[in-house]
C-alpha positions in Angstrom: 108.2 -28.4 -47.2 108.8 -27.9 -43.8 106.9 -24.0 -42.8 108.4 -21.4 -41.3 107.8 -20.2 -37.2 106.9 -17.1 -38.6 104.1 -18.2 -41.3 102.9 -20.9 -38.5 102.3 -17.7 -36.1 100.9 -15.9 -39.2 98.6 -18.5 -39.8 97.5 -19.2 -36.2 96.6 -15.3 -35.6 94.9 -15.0 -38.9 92.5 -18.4 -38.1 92.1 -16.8 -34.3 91.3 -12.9 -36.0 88.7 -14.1 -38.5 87.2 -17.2 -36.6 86.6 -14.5 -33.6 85.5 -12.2 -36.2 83.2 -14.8 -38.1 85.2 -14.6 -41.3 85.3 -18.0 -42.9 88.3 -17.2 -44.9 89.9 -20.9 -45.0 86.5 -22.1 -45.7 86.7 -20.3 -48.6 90.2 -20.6 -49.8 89.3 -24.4 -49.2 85.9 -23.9 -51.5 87.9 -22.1 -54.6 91.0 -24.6 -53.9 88.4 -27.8 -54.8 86.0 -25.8 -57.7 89.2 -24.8 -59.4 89.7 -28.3 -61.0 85.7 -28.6 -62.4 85.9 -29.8 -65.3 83.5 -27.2 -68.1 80.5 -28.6 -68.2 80.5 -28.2 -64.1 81.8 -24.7 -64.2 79.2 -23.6 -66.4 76.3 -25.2 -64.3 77.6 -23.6 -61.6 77.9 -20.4 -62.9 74.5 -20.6 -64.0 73.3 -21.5 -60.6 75.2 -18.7 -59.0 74.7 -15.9 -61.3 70.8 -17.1 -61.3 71.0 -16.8 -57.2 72.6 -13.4 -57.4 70.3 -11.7 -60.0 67.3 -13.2 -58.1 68.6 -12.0 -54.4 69.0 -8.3 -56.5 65.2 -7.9 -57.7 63.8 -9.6 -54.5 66.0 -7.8 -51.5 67.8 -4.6 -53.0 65.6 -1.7 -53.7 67.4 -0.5 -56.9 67.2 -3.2 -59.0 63.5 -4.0 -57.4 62.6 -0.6 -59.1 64.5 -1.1 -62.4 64.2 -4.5 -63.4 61.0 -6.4 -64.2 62.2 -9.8 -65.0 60.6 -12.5 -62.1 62.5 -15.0 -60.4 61.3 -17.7 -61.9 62.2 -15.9 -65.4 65.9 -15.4 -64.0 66.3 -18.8 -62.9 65.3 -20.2 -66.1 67.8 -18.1 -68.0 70.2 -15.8 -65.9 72.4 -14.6 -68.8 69.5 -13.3 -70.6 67.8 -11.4 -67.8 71.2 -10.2 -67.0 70.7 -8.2 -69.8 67.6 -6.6 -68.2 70.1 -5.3 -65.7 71.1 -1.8 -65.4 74.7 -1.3 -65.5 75.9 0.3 -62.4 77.8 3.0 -62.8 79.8 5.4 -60.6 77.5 8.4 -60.2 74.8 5.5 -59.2 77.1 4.8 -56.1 77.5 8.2 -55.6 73.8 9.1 -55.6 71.8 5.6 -54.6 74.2 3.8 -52.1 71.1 3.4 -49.5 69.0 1.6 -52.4 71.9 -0.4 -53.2 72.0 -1.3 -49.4 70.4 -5.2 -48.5 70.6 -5.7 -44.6 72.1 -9.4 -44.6 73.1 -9.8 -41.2 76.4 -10.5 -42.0 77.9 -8.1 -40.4 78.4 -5.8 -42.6 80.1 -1.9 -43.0 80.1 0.6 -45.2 83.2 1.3 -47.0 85.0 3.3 -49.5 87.6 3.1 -52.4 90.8 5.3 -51.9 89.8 7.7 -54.3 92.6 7.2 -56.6 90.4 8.4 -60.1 88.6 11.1 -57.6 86.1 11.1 -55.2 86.0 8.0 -52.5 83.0 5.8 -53.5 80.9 4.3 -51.0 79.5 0.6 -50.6 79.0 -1.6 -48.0 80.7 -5.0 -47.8 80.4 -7.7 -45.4 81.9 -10.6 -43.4 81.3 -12.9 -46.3 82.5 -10.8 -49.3 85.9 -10.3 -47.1 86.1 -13.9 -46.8 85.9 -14.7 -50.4 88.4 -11.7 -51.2 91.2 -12.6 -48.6 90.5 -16.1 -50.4 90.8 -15.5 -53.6 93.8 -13.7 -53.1 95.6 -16.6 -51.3 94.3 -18.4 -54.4 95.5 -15.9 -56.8 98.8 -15.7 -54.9 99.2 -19.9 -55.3 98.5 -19.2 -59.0 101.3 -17.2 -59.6 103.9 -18.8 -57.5 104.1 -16.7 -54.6 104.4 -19.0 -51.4 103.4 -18.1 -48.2 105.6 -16.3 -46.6 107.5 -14.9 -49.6 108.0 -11.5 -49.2 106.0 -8.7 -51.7 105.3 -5.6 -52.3 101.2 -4.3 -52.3 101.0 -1.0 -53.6 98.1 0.5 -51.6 95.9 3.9 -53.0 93.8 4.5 -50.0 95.8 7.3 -47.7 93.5 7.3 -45.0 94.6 3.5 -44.2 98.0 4.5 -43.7 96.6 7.4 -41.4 94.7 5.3 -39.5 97.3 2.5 -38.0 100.2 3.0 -36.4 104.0 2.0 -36.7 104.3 -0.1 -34.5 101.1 -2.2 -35.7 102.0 -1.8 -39.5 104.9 -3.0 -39.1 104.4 -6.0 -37.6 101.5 -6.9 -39.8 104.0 -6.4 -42.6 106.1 -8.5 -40.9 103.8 -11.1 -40.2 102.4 -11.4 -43.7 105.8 -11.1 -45.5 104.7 -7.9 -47.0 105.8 -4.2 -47.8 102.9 -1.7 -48.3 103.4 1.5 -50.3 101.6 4.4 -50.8 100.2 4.9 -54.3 99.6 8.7 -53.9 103.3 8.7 -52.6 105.5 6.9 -54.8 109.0 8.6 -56.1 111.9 6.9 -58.4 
């Protein structure tokens, strides 16, 4: 199927934003496009592997868990899904009140950001290049999933006011356009 100018422009300005940037989001979608077809047995290796890196990154590099859990590397690696249970579970008010002991420099460029505050207050957390990467990707994946072709046109329903503060027109607009979407505002919806 032959592509649109408009998603070939699209496309081109998104690879030029996040290559400048040092976003691997194609990388990415290109990643979860080839592990979605692993077959069980490799999904759940992988998992293992993954969850095992992520638990032992959390008790070696981020103060929190350093203070709260006392199961070793070694231990995690050997059985992640058991020492996840070690694992505090993180809840709001620990965001609210810990968000620098939650922090782990990655040099990854990374930012603190918010929610919208839809349920209340804004929570804080910090992201970075390489958790945007697998988000954007995982929603092009998500998107392929459901049958929604680049460059068919949606609707995102967005709850975060000061993003729509923040741009203007002119810019919105033609991101919209460029992306074959309309964004609403959740706090402003009517019939």
């Amino acid at each position: 199927m032959a592509r649109s100018p408009r998603i070939l422009i699209t496309d081109a300005v998104n690879w030029a934003l996040w290559r400048a940037k040092g976003i691997p989001v194609f990388p990415r979608l290109a990643e979860f496009r080839e592990r979605q077809w692993d077959d069980s047995v490799t999904y759940q290796r992988r998992r293992a592997e993954l969850l095992g890196d992520l638990l032992v990154h959390a008790v070696t590099g981020v103060p929190f868990y350093r203070e709260r859990v006392s199961a070793s590397p070694e231990a995690i690696r050997a059985d992640p899904e058991g020492c996840l249970q070690s694992f505090p579970v993180l809840e709001r008010g620990d965001l609210l009140e810990h968000l620098d002991e939650l922090r782990c420099p990655t040099g990854r460029g990374e930012w603190r950001d918010s929610t919208g505050g839809t349920s209340g207050t804004p929570v804080r957390f910090y992201r970075d290049k390489i958790s945007l990467a697998a988000g954007l990707a995982a929603s092009a994946l998500f998107f392929e999933w459901a049958g929604i072709g680049r460059g068919e046109w949606r609707v995102r329903l967005w709850g975060a006011r000061r993003d729509f503060v923040r741009r203007n027109a002119v810019t919105n607009r033609l991101t919209e356009f460029l992306h074959s979407t309309v964004v609403l505002d959740a706090f402003d919806m009517s019939e």
